[in-house]
N, C-alpha and C positions, 0 to 999 in steps of 0.2 A: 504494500500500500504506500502510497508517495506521500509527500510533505502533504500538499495539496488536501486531496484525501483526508487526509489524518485532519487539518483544519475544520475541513467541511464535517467531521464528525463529532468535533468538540466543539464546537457552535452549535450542534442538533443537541450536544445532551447537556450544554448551558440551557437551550430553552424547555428539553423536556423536563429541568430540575424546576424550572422556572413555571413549569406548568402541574408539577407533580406539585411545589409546594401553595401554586393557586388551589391545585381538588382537594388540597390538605386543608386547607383555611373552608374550603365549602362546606365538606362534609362535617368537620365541628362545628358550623352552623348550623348544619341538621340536624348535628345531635342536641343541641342548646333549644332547636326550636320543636322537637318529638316533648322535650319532657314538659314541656308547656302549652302543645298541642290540643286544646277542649273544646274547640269549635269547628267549625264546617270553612272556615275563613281560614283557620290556620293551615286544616290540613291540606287544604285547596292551595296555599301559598310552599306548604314542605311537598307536595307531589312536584310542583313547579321545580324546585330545587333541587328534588331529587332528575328530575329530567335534563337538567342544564348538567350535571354532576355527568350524568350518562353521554349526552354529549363531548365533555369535555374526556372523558376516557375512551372514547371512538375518534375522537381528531390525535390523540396520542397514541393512540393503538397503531394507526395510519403513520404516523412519524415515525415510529419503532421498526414498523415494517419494512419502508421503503430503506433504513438505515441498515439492519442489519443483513435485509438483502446484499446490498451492495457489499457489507463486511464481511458475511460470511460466504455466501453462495460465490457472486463475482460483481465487482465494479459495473458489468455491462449489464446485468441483470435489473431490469425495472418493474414494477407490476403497476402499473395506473391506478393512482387515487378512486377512478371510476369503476374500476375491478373490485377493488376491495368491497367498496359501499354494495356492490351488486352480488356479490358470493356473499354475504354478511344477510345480507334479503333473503335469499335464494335461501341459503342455509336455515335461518326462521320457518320458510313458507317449506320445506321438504319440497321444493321445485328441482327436480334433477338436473343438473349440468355438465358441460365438460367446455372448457377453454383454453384455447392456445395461444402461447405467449409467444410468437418465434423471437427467436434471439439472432444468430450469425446464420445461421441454415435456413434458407427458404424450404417451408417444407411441402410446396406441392404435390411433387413428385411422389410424395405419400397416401396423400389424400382419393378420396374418392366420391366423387358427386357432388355433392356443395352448392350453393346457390348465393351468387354474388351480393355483397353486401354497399360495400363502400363508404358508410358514413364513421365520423366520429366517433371512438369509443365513450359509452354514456352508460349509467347503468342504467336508466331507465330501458333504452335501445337494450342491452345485455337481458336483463329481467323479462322483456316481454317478447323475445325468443325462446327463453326457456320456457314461458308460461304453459302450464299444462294443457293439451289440445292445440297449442298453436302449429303449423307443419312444419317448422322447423325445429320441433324444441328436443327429436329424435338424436338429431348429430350434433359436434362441435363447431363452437365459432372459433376463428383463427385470427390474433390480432395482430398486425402489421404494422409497427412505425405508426403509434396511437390510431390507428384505424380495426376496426373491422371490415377484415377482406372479404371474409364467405361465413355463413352460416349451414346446418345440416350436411357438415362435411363428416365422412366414413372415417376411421382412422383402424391404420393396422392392427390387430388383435394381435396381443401375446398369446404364447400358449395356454392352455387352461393348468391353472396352478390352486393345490387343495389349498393354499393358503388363504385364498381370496373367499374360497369357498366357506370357510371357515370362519371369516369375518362375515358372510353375508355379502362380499361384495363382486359386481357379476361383471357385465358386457364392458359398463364404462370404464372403469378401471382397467380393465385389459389394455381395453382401448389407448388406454393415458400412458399405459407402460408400454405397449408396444410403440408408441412414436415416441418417445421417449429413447428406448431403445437403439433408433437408428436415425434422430438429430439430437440438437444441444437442447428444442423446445423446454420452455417451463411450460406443467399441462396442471393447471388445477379441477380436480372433479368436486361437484357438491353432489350425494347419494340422496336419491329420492324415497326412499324407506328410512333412513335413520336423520338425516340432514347434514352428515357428518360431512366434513371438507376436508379431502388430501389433495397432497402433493405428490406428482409424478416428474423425476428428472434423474439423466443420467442414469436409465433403466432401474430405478428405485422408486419404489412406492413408499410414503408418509402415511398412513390412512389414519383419520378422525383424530387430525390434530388443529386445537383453538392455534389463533393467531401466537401466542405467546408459547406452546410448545411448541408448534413448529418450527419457531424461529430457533429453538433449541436444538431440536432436533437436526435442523441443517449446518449448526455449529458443529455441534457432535461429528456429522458427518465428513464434515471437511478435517477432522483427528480422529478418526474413524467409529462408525458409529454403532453404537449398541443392536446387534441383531434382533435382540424381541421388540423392537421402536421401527425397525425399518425390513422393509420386505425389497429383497434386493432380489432383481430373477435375470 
């Protein structure tokens, strides 16, 4: 990691200290305003706060992510602000997914069928591809240089592995590890029966990790990672 680098990362965690010790000062407002909470006005104003609290650790969660991506996995590695917000949805609603990140490897040449997209990556646009019934919500979108290129594109199956089985986890997933397998893609899945979100890279599966283990989990992996946390095939 360069000087540079190393700057741009102690300036993110000057301000995530800076925002850690603003949610610190909120939430001891909360607790100051619960114990004197006897009216319909109060509670009405502490739900408020508790919602502002809940944002302010989804704009941090976002900070953490985009950072330790670049520290841990690779500097070129980005996942748009609009990704997050949209697997973080998707994940709530049990909307199934599967999205591709290309990184260096264009990965057409993989793909199979697809249906051209070309606007802006947005989560909204992300969200109502996956919506349940809609005809694209079957395959993966593929995001290029902050755009979505193609939606309901096929992706190479791995072979069928009991481990997948074993977690409950079926087609997508394969999916995510077989292209995985043969580019650099970052391929995130959200599972439409449990809501669970993984990560598939560099022919390794993450499965049903929150934002803050996975981040773990891809540290690990770069000093080698704990085999019952990572399914490597």
């Amino acid at each position: 990691m360069n000087r540079s680098q190393n700057q741009d990362i102690l300036s993110e965690e000057e301000a995530i200290k800076e925002k850690l010790e603003d949610l610190k000062s909120r939430i001891a407002q909360v607790h100051e305003m619960l114990e004197s909470a006897n009216e319909c006005s109060d509670l009405s104003n502490f739900l408020q706060k508790l919602y502002e609290i809940r944002e302010g650790l989804n704009q941090l969660e976002q900070v953490l992510l985009q950072t330790h991506l670049r520290s841990c996995i690779s500097p070129k590695i980005k996942v748009p602000h609009e990704v997050v917000v949209a697997v973080s949805s998707l994940s709530k609603k049990r909307h199934g997914a599967i999205i591709v990140i290309e990184q260096e490897d264009i990965v057409d040449e993989h793909l199979k069928g697809g249906v051209v997209v070309g606007a802006a990556v947005s989560a909204p646009v992300i969200e109502s591809v996956f919506y349940p019934g809609s005809p694209l919500h079957d395959g993966a979108v593929v995001i290029r240089d902050g755009h979505i290129v193609k939606a309901s594109c096929l992706l190479p199956l791995a072979p069928h592995a009991s481990e997948l089985e074993d977690l409950g986890l079926a087609t997508r997933h394969q999916a995510a590890i077989g292209l995985s397998k043969v580019s650099d893609a970052l391929i995130i899945v959200v599972s439409e029966e449990k809501g669970w979100v993984s990560l598939a890279i560099q022919g390794q599966l993450y499965p049903n990790l929150g934002t803050f283990a996975f981040l773990e989990m891809i540290d690990n992996n770069v000093e080698g990672a704990n085999p019952q946390t990572v399914l490597d095939f």
